[in-house]
C-alpha positions in Angstrom: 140.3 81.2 -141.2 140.2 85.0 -141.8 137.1 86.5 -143.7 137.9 88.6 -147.0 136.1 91.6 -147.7 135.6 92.9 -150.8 136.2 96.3 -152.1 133.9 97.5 -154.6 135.7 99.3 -157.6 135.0 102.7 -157.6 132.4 104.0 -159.9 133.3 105.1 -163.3 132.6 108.9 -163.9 128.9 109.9 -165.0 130.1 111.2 -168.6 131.6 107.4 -169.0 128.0 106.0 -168.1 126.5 107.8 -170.9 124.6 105.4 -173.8 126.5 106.2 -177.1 129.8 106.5 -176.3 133.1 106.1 -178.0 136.3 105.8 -175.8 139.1 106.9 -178.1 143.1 105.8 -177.5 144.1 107.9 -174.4 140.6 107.3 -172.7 139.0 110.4 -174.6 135.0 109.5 -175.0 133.1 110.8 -177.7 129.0 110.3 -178.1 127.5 110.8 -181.1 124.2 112.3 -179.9 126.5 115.2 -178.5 128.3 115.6 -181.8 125.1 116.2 -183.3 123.6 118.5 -180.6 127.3 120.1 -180.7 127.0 120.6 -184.9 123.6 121.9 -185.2 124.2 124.7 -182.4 127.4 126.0 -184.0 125.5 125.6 -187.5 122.8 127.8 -186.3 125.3 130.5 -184.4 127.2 130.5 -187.6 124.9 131.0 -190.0 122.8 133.9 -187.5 127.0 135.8 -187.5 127.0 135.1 -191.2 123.7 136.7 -192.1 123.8 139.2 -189.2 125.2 142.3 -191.4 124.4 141.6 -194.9 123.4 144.8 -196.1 126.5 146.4 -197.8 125.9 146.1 -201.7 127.7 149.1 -202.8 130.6 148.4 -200.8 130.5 144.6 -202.3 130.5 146.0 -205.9 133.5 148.1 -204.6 135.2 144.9 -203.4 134.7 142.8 -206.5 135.9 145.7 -209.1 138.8 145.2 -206.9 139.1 141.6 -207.2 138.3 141.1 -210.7 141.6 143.5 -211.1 143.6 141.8 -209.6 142.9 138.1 -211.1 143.4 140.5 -214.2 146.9 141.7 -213.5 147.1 137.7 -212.8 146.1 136.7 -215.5 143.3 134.7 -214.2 140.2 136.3 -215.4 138.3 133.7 -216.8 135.1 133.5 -215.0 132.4 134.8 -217.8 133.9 132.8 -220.3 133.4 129.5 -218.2 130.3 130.7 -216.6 129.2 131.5 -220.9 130.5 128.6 -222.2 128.5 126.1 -219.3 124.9 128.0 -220.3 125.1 126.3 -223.6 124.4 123.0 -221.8 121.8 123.3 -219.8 122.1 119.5 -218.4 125.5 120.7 -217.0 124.4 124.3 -215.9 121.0 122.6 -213.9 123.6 119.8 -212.4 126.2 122.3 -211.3 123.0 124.4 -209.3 122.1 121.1 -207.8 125.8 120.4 -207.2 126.1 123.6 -205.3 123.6 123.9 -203.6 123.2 120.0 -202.2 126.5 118.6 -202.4 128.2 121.0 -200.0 126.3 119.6 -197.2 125.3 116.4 -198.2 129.2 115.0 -198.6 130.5 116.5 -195.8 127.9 115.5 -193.3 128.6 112.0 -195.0 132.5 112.3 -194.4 132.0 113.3 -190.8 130.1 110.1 -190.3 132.4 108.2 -191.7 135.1 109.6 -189.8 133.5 109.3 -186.6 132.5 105.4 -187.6 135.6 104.0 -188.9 138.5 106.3 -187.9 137.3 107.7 -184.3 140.6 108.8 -183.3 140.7 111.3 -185.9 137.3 112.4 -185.7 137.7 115.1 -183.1 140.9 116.7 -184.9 138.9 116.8 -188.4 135.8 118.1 -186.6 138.3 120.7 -185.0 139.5 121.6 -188.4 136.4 122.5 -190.0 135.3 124.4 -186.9 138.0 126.8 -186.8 138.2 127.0 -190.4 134.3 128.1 -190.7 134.9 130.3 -188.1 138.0 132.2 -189.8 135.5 132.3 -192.5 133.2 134.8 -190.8 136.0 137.6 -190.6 135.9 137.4 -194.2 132.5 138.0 -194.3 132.4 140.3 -191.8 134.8 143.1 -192.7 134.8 142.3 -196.8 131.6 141.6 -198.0 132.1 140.8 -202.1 129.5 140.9 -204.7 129.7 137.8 -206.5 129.2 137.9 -210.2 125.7 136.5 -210.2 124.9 140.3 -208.5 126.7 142.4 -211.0 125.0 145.1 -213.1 123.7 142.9 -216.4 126.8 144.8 -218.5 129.2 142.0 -217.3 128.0 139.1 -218.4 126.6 136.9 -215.9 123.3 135.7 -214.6 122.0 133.4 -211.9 121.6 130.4 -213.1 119.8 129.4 -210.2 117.6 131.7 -210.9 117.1 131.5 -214.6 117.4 127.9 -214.9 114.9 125.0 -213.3 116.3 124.2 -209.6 114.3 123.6 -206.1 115.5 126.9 -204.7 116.5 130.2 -205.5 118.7 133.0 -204.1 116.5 135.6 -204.9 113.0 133.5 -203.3 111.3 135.9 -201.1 112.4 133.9 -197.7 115.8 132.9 -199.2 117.0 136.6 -200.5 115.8 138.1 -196.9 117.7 135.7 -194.7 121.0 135.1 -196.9 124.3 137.4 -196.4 124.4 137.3 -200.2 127.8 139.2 -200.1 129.5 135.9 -198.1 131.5 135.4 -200.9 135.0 135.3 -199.8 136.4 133.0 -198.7 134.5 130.2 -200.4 133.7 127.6 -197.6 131.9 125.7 -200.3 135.8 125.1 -201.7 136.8 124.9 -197.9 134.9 122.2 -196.9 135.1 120.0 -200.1 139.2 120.1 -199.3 138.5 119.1 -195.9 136.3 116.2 -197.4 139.2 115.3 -199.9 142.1 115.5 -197.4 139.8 113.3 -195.0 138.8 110.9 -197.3 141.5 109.9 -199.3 144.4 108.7 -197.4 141.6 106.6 -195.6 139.8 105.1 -198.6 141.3 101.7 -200.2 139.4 101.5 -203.3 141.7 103.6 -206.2 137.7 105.1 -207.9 136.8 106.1 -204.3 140.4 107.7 -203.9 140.1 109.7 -207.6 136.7 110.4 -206.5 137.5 112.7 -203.1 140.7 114.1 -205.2 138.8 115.5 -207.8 136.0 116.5 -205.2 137.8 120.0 -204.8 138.7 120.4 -208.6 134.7 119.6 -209.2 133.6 122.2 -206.4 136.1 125.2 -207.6 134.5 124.5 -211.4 131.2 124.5 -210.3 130.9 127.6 -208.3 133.1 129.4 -211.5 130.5 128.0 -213.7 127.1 128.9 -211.6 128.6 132.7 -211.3 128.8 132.3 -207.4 132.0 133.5 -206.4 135.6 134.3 -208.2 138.7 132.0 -208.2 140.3 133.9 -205.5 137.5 132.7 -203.5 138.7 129.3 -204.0 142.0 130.6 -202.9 140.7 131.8 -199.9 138.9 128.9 -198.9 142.2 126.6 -199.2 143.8 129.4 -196.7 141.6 129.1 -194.1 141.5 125.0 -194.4 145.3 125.0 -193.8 145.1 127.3 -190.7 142.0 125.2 -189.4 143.7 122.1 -189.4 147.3 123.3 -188.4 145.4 125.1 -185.1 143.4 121.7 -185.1 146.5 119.4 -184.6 147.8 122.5 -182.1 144.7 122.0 -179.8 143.4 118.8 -180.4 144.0 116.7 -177.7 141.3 113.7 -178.2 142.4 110.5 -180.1 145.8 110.9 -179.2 147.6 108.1 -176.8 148.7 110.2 -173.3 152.4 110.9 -172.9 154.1 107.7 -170.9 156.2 108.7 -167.9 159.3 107.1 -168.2 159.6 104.2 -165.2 162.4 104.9 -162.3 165.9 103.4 -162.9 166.2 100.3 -161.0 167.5 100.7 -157.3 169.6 97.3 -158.4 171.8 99.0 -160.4 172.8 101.7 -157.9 173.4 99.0 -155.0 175.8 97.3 -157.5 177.3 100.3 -158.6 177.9 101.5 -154.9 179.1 98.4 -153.9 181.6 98.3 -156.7 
C-alpha cells in the first residue's frame, strides 16, 4: 500500500492573522482597532490644516457682508430674527449650545459604529464618504475664511450664546479662542456630517421613531447652528455640497464590501465537438 503525504495548506497572509478582524463580501478585512488608529490620525491632521491659518478677520467680515447679500437678493435672510426669537427661551438657546457643540461628534461616532457592527460591507464606502467630504471642507476654509455672525460688530444683532449663556465651554476660553480657526464657517461640516448620519441611518433602521429620528437629524442641525449665530444658511448649503461629492467619489473608489467581478466560465468543448461533427 502506498503512503499519503499530506500537504499543509498554505499560510493565510499576516494581515488575515490579525485579532479583530472583519472579512467583508469579496474577502476585504477590516479591524476595528485600525479604524480607530485610522480616525484619530486624520482627526488630528484635519483639525492641525483647519486651524493652521486662522488669522484673517478682516477678510472674513469682507466674506460675510458678501454672503449676507446674497441670502438677501434670495430672499433668505432670516438668521437674526431666529437667532432673536430662540434667546427668549433660554431652555432652548442652552440646549441648542449643548446640541452643537456635543451632538456633532457624539452621533456620528455612534453611526460609524453602528455601521461597522451591523452593516460591515458598507462601512468602508460611508467611512470613505465622510473622509473626502471633510477634506473638500478644508478648501473652504482655506481660501474663504467667513466671519460667522456670532463675530460681527454688536450693530447686527447677534451674540454668542455660548458665551453669554451657561455651557461647559466657550469659543472665546483662553485655550479654545487660541487654537480654533474661528473663521471655518463655510462649509458647515456640522450640517455635513449630520446628512451623512441621516442618509446612513435611515434606510438601515426598521423602527418608523428611529427612521423620523435620523430624518429630522439634519433639519435639527441646520436650525440649531441658525439659532446659536454659528454660521449662515448657505453654510448649510455648502455642507450638503460637499456630502454629495464625498459619497459620489466614495462609491467611485471604494472598493471594500463589494463581491469581486466573476469571470465568466469557458463554453463547453461538448458543444463544439458536436457542432463540428454535425
Amino acid at each position: 500500500m502506498t503512503p499519503t503525504t499530506e500537504v499543509a495548506a498554505p499560510a493565510a497572509p499576516w494581515h488575515r492573522r490579525l485579532r479583530g478582524g472583519t472579512t467583508l463580501t469579496g474577502g476585504a478585512v477590516i479591524y476595528w482597532w485600525f479604524e480607530i488608529v485610522a480616525v484619530l490620525t486624520y482627526y488630528v491632521v484635519y483639525s492641525t490644516v483647519r486651524n493652521a491659518d486662522a488669522a484673517h478677520p478682516e477678510v472674513a467680515k469682507r466674506h460675510a457682508l458678501e454672503l449676507i447679500g446674497w441670502q438677501r437678493d434670495l430672499g433668505i435672510y432670516h438668521e437674526l430674527a431666529i437667532h432673536r426669537w430662540a434667546r427668549h427661551i433660554e431652555p432652548l438657546i442652552v440646549g441648542a449650545n449643548y446640541f452643537y457643540g456635543s451632538l456633532h461628534f457624539v452621533v456620528t461616532i455612534g453611526v460609524a459604529v453602528f455601521l461597522y457592527r451591523s452593516f460591515p460591507d458598507d462601512y468602508p464606502r460611508w467611512r470613505n464618504t465622510l473622509a473626502i467630504a471633510t477634506a473638500i471642507a478644508l478648501i473652504g476654509f482655506r481660501f474663504w475664511p467667513l466671519m460667522p455672525p456670532r463675530l460681527l460688530p454688536h450693530h447686527f444683532g447677534f451674540v454668542d450664546t455660548l458665551d453669554k449663556y451657561p455651557t461647559f465651554w466657550s469659543f472665546n476660553s483662553g485655550a479654545m479662542k487660541r487654537i480654533s480657526n474661528q473663521f471655518a464657517a463655510m462649509p458647515s461640516v456640522h450640517c455635513c456630517w449630520a446628512l451623512w448620519c441621516a442618509c446612513a441611518l435611515v434606510p438601515r433602521l426598521t423602527r418608523w421613531w428611529a427612521k423620523s429620528l435620523a430624518a429630522l437629524y439634519p433639519a435639527l442641525t441646520v436650525s440649531v447652528i441658525v439659532m446659536t449665530a454659528n454660521h449662515y444658511f448657505l453654510d448649510a448649503v455648502g455642507g450638503f455640497a460637499i456630502f454629495g461629492i464625498g459619497y459620489v467619489g466614495a462609491r467611485l473608489i471604494t472598493r471594500a464590501g463589494r463581491p469581486r467581478p466573476t469571470t465568466p466560465a469557458p463554453e463547453s468543448s461538448s458543444l463544439t465537438t458536436a457542432v463540428s461533427t454535425a
